[in-house]
N, C-alpha and C positions, 0 to 999 in steps of 0.2 A: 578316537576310541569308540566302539561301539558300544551299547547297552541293551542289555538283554531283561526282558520279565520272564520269560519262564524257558528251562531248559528241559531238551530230552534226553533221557539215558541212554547212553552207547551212541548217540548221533555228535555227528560235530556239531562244531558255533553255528556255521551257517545256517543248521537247521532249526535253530533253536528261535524263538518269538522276538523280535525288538523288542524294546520296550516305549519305543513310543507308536509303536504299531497299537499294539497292547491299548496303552491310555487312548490314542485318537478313536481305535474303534468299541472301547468301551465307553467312551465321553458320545459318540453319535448314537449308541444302542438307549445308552442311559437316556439322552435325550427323547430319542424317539418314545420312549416309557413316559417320560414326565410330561412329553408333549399333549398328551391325552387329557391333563388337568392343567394344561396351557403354563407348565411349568420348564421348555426343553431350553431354557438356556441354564434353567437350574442343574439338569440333569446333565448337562454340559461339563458345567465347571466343577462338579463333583465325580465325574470320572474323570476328569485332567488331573484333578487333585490327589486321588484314593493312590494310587500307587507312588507319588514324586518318589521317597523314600527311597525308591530302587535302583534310583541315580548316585548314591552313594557306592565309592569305592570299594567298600568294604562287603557290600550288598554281592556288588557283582562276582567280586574273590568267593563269596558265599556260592553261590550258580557252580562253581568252576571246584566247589570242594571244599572248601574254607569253613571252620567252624564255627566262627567270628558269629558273634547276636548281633542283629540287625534289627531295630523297632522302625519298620519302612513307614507304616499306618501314622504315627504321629505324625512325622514329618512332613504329610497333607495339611494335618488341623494346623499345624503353626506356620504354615504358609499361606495357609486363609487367613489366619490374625492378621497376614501384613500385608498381605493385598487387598483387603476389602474392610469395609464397616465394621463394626462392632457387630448389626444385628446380621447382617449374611455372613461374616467370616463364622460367629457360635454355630448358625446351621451349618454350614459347610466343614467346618470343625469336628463337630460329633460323626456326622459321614463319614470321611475315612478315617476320625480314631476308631468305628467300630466297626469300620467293615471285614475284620474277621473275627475279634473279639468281641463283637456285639455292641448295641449302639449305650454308652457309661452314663452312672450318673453325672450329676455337672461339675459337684463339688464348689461349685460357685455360692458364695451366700449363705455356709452353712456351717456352723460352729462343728470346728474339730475334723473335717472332712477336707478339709483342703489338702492337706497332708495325706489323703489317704490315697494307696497306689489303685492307677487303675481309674480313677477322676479324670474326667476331662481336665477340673483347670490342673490338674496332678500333673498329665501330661502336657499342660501345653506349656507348662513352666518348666519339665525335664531341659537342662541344658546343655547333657552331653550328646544330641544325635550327630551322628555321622555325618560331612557335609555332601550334601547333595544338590549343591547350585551347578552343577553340569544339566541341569533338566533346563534353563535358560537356553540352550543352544539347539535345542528341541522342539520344545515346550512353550507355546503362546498360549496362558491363561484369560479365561472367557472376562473381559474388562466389566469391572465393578457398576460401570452405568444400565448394562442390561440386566443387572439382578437388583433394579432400585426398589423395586416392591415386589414381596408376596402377593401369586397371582389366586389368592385366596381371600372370602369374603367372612373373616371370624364373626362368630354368633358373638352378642354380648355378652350372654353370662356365663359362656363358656369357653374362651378364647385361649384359655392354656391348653384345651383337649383341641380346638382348632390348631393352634402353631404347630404341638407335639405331635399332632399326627402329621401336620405338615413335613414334620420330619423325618417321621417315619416312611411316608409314600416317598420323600427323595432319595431314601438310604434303599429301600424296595427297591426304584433302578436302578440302582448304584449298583447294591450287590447281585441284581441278577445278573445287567449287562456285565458285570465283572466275571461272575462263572460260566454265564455263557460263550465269552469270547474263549477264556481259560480252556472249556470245554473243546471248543470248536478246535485249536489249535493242540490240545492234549490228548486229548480222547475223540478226533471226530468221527469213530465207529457212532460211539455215544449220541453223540450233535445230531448224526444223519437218522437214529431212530425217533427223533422229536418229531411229533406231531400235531398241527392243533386243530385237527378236523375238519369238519366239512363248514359253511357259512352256513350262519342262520337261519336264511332265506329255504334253502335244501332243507334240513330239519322242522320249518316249517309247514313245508310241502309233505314233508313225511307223517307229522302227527294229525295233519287236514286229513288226510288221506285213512288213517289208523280210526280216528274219531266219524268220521263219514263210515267206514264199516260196521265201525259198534254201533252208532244209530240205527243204522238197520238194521240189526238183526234184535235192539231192543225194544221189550214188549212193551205198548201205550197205557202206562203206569202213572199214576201222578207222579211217584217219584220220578220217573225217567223226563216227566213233561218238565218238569222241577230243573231238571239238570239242565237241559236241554235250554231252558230260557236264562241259567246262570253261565252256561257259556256262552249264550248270546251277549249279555250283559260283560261279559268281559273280552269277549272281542270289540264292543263298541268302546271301552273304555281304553281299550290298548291305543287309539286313535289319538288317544291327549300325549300332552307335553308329560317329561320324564320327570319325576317326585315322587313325593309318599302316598301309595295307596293302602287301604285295609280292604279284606274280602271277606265279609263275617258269614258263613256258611255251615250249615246246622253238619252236625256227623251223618256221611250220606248223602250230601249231595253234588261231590261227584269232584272234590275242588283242584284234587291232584292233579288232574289232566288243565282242569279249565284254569289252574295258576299259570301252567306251563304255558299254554295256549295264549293268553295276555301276555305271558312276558317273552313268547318268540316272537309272536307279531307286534309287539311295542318296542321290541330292539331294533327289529327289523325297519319301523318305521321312521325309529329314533336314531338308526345308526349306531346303535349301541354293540358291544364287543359278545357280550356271553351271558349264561345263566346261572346265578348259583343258588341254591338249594339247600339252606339250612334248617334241618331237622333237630327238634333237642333227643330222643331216643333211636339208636342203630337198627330197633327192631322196624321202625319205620321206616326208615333210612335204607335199609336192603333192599324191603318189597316195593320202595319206588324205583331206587335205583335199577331192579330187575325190570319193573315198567319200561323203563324209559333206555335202558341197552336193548330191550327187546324191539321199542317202535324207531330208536334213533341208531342202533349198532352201537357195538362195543367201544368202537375209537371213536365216537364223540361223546362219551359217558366218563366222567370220570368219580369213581368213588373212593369217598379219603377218609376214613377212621380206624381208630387204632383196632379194633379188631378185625378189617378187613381183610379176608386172605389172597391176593391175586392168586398163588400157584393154586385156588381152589378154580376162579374161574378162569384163568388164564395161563395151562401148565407149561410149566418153565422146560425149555429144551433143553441140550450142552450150548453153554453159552459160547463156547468155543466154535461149536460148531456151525450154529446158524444164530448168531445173535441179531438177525432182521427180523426173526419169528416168536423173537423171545417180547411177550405182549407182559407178561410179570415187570420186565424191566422198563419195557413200556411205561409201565403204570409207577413205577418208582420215580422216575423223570416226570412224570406230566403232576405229581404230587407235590413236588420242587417248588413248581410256577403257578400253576394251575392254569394254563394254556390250553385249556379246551373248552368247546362251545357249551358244556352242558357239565359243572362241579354238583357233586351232591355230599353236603360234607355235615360234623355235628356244631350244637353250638359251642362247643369247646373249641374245638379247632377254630371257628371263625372267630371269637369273641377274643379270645385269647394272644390270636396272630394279631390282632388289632393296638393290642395292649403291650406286646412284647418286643424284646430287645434282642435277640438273638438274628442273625441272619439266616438260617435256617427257618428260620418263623416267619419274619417279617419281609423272605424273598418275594411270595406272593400277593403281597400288599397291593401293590401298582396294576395287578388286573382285577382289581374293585374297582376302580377307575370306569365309568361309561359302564357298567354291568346293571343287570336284573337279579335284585338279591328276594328271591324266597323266602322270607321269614316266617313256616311252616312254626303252627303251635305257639304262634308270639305269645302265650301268657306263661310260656317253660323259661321265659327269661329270670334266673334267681334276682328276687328282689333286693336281695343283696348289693347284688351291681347292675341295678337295672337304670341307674341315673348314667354310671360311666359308659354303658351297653346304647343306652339311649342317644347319649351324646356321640357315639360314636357313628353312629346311623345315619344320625343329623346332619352330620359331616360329610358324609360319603356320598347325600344328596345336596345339598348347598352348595359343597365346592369340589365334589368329584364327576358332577353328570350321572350318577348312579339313583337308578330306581328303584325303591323300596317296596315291597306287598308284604304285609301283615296278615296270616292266615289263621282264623281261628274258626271254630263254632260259638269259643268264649271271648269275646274281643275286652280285652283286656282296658280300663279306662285310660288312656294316654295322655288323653289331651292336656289335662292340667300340668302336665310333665313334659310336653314338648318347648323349647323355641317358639316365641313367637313366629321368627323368620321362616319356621319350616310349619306349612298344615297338610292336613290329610284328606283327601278322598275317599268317599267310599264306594267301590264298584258297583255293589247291588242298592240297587235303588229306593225298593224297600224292605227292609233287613226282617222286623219282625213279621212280614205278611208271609215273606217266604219260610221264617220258623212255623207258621200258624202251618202252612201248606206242607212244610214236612215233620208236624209233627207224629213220634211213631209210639210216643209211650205216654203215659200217666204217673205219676210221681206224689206220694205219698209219704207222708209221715207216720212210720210206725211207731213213735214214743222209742219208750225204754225199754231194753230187749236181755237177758240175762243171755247167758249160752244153751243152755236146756230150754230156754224158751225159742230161742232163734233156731235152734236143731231140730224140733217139732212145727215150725212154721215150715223149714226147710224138705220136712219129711216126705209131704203130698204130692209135692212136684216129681216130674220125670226128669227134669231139666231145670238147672239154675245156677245162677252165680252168686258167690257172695264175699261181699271184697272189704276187707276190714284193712287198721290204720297201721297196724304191726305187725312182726314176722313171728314171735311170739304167738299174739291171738290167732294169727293163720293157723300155726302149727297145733295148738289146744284146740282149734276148734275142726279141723280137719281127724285128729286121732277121737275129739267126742262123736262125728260124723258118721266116720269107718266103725267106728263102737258098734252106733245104733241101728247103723245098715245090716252089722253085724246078726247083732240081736231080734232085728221085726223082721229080714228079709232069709239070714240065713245065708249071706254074700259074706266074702272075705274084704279082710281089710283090702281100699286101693281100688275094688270092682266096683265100676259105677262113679268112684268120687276120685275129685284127682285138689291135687294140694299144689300153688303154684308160688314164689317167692322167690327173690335173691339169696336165699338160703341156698339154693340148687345153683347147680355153675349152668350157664348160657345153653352146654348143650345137650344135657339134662332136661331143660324147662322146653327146648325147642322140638324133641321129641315127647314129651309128658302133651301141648299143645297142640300136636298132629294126632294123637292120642283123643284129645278133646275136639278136634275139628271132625273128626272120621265117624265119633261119637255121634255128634249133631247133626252129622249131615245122614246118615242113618235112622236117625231118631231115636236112638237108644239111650237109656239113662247115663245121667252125664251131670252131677254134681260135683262146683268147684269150688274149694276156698282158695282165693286169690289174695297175697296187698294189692295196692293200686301200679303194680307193674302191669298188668292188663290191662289198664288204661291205656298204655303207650301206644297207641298205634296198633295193638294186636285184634285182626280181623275174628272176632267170634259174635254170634248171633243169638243169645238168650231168652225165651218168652217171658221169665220173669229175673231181677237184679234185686239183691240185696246190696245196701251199702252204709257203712259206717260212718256217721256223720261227718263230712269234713269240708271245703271250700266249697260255694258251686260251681267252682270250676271245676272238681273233679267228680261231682254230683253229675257234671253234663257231659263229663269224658265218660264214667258209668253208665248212665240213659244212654250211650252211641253203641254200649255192648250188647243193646236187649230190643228185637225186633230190626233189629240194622238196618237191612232188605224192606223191611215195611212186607213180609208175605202175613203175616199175622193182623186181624184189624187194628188190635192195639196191643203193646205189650206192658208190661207193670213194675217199673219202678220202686222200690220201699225201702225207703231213708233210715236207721234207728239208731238210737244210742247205747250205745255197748253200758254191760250194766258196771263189770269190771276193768276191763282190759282195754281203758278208756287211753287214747293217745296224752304224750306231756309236750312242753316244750310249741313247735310249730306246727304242727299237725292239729293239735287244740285251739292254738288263735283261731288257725283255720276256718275248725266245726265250728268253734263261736260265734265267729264271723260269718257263715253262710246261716246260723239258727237267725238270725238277727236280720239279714236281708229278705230271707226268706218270710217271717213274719210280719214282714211290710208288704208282702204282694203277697198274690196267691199261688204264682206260677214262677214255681226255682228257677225255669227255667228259661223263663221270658230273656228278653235283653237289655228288659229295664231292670231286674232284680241282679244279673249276670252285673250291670254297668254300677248296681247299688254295693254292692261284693267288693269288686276292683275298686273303687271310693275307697269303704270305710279302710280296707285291707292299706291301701297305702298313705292313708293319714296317718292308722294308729303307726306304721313302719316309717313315717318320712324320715324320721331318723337314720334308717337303717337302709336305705335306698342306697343308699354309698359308703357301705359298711367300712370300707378301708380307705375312706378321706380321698378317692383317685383323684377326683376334681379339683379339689379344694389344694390340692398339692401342684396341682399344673397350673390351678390360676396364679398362686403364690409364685410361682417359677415365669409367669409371662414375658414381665418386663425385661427380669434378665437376661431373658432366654436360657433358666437354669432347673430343668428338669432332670426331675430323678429316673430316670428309662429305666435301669437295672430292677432298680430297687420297685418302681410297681409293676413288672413283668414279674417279679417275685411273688408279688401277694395280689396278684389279677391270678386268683388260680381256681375255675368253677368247681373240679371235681373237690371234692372231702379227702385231703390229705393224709388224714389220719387212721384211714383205715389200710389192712395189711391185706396183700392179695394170696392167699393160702390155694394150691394147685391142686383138685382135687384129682386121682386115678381112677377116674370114670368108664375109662374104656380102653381098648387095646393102643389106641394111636396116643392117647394122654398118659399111659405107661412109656411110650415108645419116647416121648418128646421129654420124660423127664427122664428116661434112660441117656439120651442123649446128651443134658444139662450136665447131671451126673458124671459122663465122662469129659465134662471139659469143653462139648461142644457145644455155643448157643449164637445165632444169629438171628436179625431182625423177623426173619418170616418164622423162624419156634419161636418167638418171644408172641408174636399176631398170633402165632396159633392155639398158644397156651392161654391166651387170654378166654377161648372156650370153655375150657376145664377148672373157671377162677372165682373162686367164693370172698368176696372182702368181709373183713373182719375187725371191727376195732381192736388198738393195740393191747387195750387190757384182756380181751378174750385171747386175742391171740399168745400172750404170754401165761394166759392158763392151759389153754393147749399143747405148750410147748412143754408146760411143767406137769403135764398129765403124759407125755410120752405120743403124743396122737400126731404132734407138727413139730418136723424137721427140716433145719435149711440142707437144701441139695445146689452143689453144687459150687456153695455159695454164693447164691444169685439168687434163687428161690424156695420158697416157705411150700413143701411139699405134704399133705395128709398123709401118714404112713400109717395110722389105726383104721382100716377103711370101717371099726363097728363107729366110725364116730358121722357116719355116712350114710341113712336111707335113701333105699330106692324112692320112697315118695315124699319125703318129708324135705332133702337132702342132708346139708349141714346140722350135728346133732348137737343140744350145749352140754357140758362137760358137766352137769348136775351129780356130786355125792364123788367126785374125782378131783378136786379141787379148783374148779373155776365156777365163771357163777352160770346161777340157773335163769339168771335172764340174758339172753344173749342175743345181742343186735335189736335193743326194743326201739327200734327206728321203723319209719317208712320208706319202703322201697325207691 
């Protein structure tokens, strides 16, 4: 008898896949994946394994028409229990019970779980599967003497996020090489658009080549001398052996290029596979990713976040027609794996695929393996999971070959939170000589500041920013603003002042800031109340900065808004305390926190006040460094090898669950996309698209809104603004004050 894994419709048997075709050349792809963390016999015997199941009778009736349930997936794990050990049959166990349902908890060890469906030990004690010992007459499983050890070195005091990822990167090639073979045989229209770009070495010749022209044409500047000697520094440093580096570089000097530039020519030298580029904000995330398709080409660029729109940069043709041209779809595929030389992604995505059980998530695991990970803005990591974030890191260099760079202007203090087993370099050689040389501003403490006071200091200026803790004080002090422009100048509200916050949907704010860019670059008047979303990575140039007391870290993300360019001899900085509208909650530790380092030096901005900030901030938090116990649940699961996968892919979740994403009808295409919900139609690229037009909302506002008549589900998918008076052009999102919701609405920071 024959045995088939996968059929095609309308073709006969003969055309249809073996099924030990199937398992041999997903057992040699898987390999060739794990081979990279000296893991390929593991990856071996987990693609032998992942399908046995389909050896069953009843399986194949199933291929042929049959309606018959078939649980193929278990029937790998409970043939690992009896070929191998205890501790490789549990790994090998969780891989194919999750390779389509995702990788379970263990249920091992755990009062009242054992019984629960859906457990590993649940299934491996089912004992009606179908028999499938016809895989014997096929089927030589990889012999237990070559899987005697994990080819992995566990940290000590983290050895259950070592094993557990361990399992994670084996299930990574398991289930890629599984859809890729699937792929290859089912779909190889699909297979033959894969591509994984051009080699390193090429891409490197192309940014030498991009960076040799911008030298020359730039002007003999300190800051350009500045740059110039910290790309020096980090090509010399790309020469060492692959581990953790940090790059501490003031905002401005130039580090976007010069990370890149380290981590091409350090893979290059290291033999390493690719680059990836974790951003914690998309607004930065874009304008490098536009960098870097512009110097490397579109097909060695890959950018992966949820608001991405390929049909924006890449329009989709009839896929019938020419699907070799269709680069959208392109881009759908290479997001799968992340099979390209150069990933630019958020730290959601990255932090999260690390932590999760889904194969859809956890497909691209296994090319972190030998990579250069960017870690762009290291101090946006949430201190929340900044020990499981940590330890995940550790890992990826200790026992994946992967090289880490830590990017900041604020170098977050580490050390005392690292492994022994793992230390850091730091590229620039002297970190504060170089802040001395590009410093551009002076930083001041103005005391206590009411709002009539801060409006009248604000008045003189032609030009300024002023960036307070909440969206609230934005919004009050933005309409006091527009008042008094009103009243001394005889301007209309909006002329001259522009109002910036997550109150406003994405592309609202994104024209309101080209508004402000066109402003500055003219010299024309140009007052802005901002929260600290203008922090993010957003290129604006201020002569002078207000700022609302808060961490000095984002006291230093502020200073990079004002004088940026250095064309000013100095620009001015001024710190103050809101008299009112004072932050609660995290945002207040915060300001406390930086009054208090700051009063120990003279300069916020130094890098011994910056490293005194990061201290005291994660003492008084050590508690809170691992908010959701991750660690502490994996060490507990070690020996057994009884880890809860489901369940901390659950609550590993960085984004704020709790808020509701309301669509605003901003404009003719945001009408269109919910016309189209409206009628029943929604697919993943309106869903990217409407992420534009999306104001989040805690759920208690959001059910005041609903009961004011202003937000309606459409569709029954999404929470749609149907009052557009609840909607300024410059404020955006309005709160329902005197309609029954409340009058403080989202007093959060941005």
């Amino acid at each position: 008898m024959k045995y088939y894994a996968h059929s095609l419709p309308d073709q006969p048997e003969e055309q249809w896949q073996l099924l030990h075709t199937h398992l041999l050349q997903t057992a040699e792809r898987a390999a060739q994946f794990a081979d990279r963390f000296n893991a390929a016999p593991w990856g071996e015997a987990a693609g032998l394994l992942h399908d046995i199941g389909k050896y069953a009778r009843e399986f194949q009736k199933r291929l042929r028409g049959s309606h018959i349930s078939v649980d193929h997936s278990t029937a790998g794990a409970q043939l690992a229990t009896r070929l191998y050990p205890n501790g490789q049959a549990r790994i090998l166990a969780y891989t194919s019970a999750g390779h389509h349902t995702g990788l379970p908890d263990s249920g091992f060890h755990s009062a009242g779980s054992q019984n629960v469906k859906g457990t590993l030990f649940n299934r491996l004690e089912t004992p009606d599967l179908h028999d499938y010992s016809a895989y014997m007459t096929e089927i030589t499983p990889v012999p237990g003497q070559r899987l005697e050890r994990l080819p992995i070195g566990p940290i000590k005091k983290q050895q259950g996020v070592s094993v557990s990822l361990f399992v994670r990167m084996l299930f990574s090639c398991l289930v890629d090489a599984d859809y890729l073979d699937t792929e290859r045989f089912m779909q190889p229209e699909l297979a033959a658009l894969r591509d994984p770009g051009e080699d390193l070495s090429a891409l490197l010749d192309k940014l030498e080549k991009h960076l040799e022209e911008k030298c020359q044409k730039a002007a003999k500047t300190v800051v350009n001398q500045a740059r110039a000697d910290i790309l020096r520094q980090c090509r010399e440093k790309a020469e060492l052996a692959p581990g953790l580096f940090t790059l501490t570089v003031p905002t401005g000097g130039g580090k976007t290029l010069s990370a890149m530039d380290f981590a091409l020519r350090h893979a290059v030298k290291n033999g390493l596979d690719r680059v990836i580029c974790v951003i914690p904000f998309t607004s930065i995330i874009e304008q490098n990713a536009a960098l870097y398709r512009e110097i490397f080409g579109d097909d060695n660029v890959l950018e992966h976040h949820s608001t991405y729109q390929p049909e924006r940069h890449h329009p989709v043709d009839a896929y019938e027609d020419d699907m070799a041209d269709n680069r959208a779809l392109r881009w759908k595929l290479a997001t799968e794996n992340w099979d390209k030389p150069i990933v630019v992604t958020t730290n959601v995505q990255f932090f999260e695929s690390l932590y999760a059980n889904r194969s859809s998530r956890c497909r691209k695991l296994h090319n972190l393996a030998r990579s250069v990970i960017i870690l762009d803005e290291a101090q946006m990591i949430p201190d929340r999971f900044l020990k499981p974030c940590l330890a995940a890191l550790t890992e990826l260099v200790r026992n994946y070959g992967a090289t880490m760079l830590l990017c900041t202007a604020t170098q977050p203090a580490l050390n005392g939170l690292l492994p022994t087993e793992v230390t850091s370099r730091e590229i620039i050689d002297q970190p504060q000589t170089l802040y001395e040389q590009l410093r551009r501003v002076t930083v001041r403490n103005a005391g206590r500041l009411n709002d009539e006071q801060l409006i009248e200091q604000l008045a003189p200026h032609s030009q300024a920013l002023c960036i307070v803790n909440t969206r609230r004080h934005a919004r009050i002090l933005f309409e006091y603003l527009g008042e008094s422009a009103r009243m001394s100048e005889g301007i209309g509200v909006g002329e001259g002042c522009w109002h910036l916050s997550a109150l406003m949907c994405p592309k609202h704010r994104t024209l309101k800031l080209k508004e402000i860019r066109e402003a500055l670059r003219r010299g024309n008047p140009c007052k802005v109340i901002s929260t600290p979303l203008i922090e993010a990575g957003v290129d604006v140039d201020f002569p002078i900065v207000y700022r609302a007391f808060a961490g000095l870290d984002s006291i230093a993300q502020a200073a990079g808004r004002c004088n940026r360019e250095g064309k000013r001899k100095n620009g001015e900085v001024l710190v103050f305390s809101p008299d009112k509208e004072s932050p609660k909650g995290w945002p207040a530790l915060m300001a406390k926190l930086g009054e208090r380092a700051w009063r120990e030096g003279d300069d916020p901005l130094s890098l011994e006040a910056i490293k005194r900030f990061f201290t005291y901030r994660f003492e008084i938090e050590a508690e809170k460094l691992d908010e959701q116990g991750i660690i502490k649940q994996l060490q507990e699961g070690v020996k057994p090898l009884a880890f809860p996968f489901k369940d901390i892919a659950e609550r590993f979740r960085i984004i704020d669950s709790e808020q509701v994403s309301v669509v605003i009808p901003f404009d003719d295409e945001a009408c269109s996309l919910i016309d189209e919900v409206a009628q029943g139609r929604i697919t993943a690229a309106i869903r990217r698209r409407l992420q534009a037009y999306t104001v989040g909302v805690y759920r208690f506002d959001w059910l005041n809104y609903c009961r004011a008549g202003a937000v309606k589900t459409e569709g029954g998918l999404i929470q749609v603004l149907v009052d557009k008076s609840y909607y300024d052009d410059n404020i955006g999102l309005l709160p329902c004050d005197g309609r029954g919701a409340s009058t403080d609405l989202l007093l959060i920071s941005d």
